[in-house]
C-alpha positions as CSV (number, residue, x, y, z in Angstrom):
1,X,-0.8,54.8,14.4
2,X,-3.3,52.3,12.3
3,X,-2.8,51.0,9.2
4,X,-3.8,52.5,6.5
5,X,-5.6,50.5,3.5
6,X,-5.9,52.0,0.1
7,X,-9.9,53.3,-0.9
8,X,-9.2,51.3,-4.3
9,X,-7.7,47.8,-4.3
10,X,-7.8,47.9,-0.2
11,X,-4.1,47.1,-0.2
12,X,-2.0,48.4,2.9
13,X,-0.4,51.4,2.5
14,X,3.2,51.8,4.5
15,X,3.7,54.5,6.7
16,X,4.2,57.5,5.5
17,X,3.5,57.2,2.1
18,X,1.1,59.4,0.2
19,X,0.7,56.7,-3.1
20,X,-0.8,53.3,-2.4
21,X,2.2,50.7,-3.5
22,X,-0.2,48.5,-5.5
23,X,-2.3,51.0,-7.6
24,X,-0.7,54.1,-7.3
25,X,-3.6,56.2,-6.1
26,X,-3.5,58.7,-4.1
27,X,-3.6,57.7,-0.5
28,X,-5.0,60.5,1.5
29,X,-6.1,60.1,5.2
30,X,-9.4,59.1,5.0
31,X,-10.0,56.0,5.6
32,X,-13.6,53.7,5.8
33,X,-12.9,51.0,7.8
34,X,-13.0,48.1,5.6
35,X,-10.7,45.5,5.4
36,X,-9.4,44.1,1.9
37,X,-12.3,42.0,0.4
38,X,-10.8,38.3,-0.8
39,X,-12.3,37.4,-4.2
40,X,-13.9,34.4,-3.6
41,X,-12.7,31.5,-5.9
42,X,-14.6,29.5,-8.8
43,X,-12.6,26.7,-9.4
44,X,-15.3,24.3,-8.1
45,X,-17.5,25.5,-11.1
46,X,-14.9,24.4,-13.5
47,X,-14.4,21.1,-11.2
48,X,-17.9,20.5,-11.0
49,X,-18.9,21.0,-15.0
50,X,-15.5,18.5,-15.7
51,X,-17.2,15.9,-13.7
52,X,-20.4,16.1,-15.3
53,X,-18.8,15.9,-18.5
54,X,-16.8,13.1,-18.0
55,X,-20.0,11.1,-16.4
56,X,-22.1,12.0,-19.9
57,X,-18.6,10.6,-21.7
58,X,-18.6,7.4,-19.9
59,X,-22.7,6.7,-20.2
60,X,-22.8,7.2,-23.4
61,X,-19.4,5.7,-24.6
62,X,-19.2,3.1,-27.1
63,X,-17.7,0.3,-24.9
64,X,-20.1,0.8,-22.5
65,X,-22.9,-0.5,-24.8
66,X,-24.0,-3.5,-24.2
67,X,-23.6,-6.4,-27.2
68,X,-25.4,-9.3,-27.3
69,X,-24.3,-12.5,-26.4
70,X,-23.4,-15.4,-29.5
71,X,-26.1,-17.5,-29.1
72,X,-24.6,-21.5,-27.7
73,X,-26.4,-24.4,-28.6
74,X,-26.3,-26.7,-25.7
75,X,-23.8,-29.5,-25.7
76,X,-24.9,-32.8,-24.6
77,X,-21.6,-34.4,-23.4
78,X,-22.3,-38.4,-24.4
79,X,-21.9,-40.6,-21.7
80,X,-20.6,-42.9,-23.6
81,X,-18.1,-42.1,-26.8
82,X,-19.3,-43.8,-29.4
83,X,-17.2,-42.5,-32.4
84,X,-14.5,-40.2,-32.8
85,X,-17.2,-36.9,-33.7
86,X,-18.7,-37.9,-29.7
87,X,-14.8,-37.9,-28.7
88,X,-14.4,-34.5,-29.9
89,X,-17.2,-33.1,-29.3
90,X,-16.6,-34.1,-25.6
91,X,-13.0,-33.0,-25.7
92,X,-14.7,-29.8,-27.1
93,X,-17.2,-29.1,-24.3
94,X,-14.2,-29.6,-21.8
95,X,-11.6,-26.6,-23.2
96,X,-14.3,-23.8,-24.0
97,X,-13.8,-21.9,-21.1
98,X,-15.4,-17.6,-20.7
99,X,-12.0,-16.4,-21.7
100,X,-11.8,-19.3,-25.0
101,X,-14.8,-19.4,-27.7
102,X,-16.0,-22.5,-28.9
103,X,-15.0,-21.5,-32.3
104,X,-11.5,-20.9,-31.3
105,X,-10.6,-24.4,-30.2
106,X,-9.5,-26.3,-32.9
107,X,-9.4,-30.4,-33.0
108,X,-6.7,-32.4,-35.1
109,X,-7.9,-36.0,-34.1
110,X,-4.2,-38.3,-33.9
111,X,-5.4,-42.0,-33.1
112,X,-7.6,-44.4,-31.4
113,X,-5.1,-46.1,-28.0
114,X,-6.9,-48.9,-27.2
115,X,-10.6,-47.5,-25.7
116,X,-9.2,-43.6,-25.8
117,X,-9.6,-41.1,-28.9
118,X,-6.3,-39.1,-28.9
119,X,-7.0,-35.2,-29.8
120,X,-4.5,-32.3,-30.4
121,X,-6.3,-29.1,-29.4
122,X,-5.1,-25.8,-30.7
123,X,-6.4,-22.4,-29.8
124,X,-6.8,-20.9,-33.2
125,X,-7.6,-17.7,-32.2
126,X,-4.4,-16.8,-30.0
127,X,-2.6,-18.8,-32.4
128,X,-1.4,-21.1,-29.7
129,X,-1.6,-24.9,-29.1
130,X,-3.6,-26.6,-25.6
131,X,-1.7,-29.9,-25.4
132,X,-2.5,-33.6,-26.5
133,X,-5.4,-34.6,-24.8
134,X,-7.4,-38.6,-24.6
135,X,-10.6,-38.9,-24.3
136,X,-12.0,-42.4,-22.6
137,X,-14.5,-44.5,-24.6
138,X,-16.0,-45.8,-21.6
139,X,-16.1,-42.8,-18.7
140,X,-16.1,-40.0,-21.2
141,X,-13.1,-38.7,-18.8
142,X,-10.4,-36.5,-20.5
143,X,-7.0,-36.0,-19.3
144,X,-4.1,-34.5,-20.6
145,X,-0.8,-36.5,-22.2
């Protein structure tokens, strides 16, 4: 014998019995050929409008917005020191860096060795010091002590 599908909810229907299992209606022996229809899913709506969303969030987002730079006056790095204000500046232009800002290096000037400016440089911002550091009258060369 065929299987039997319900006229209702489509669901198959045992052999033999008179109720369909699933909705309890009557199950008499007419049936119209069709198979149980599958509902067809929407999730990829939902998946879809949580994407868009989340693309608006990030355009539009705070930290996304673009800030403009802190304007840097040029620094002319002396070729040769003629005071201890070249030494620094010098010393200066050699630890500002993209990750350290020129006004987070701070300069504590410790003596003048014989034709080199010694400098203690401290990050002021991280709260952390750079090292000792001597600048060379003549080559404008700085190294680290």
């Amino acid at each position: 014998m065929d299987e039997r599908y319900c006229t209702e909810c489509r669901a198959a229907i045992p052999e033999g019995a008179s109720v369909c299992p699933a909705c309890g209606v009557y199950a008499g022996d007419v049936f119209d050929g069709k198979l149980p229809r599958k509902r067809r899913s929407r999730a990829w709506w939902w998946l879809a409008l949580i994407v868009v969303a989340a693309a608006a969030a990030w355009m539009f987002a705070p930290w996304q917005r673009e800030t403009k730079p802190i304007r840097k006056l040029p620094v002319v790095r002396p070729h040769v020191i003629k005071d201890q204000r070249d030494a620094m500046t010098t010393l200066r232009h050699f630890l500002t860096t993209s990750e350290r800002n020129e006004r987070c290096v701070a300069l504590i000037a410790k003596e003048n060795d014989g034709g080199k400016y010694v400098i203690v440089a401290v990050d002021s911002c991280k709260h952390a010091k750079l090292g000792t550091f001597a600048v060379d009258v003549k080559t404008s060369k700085v190294t680290k002590r």
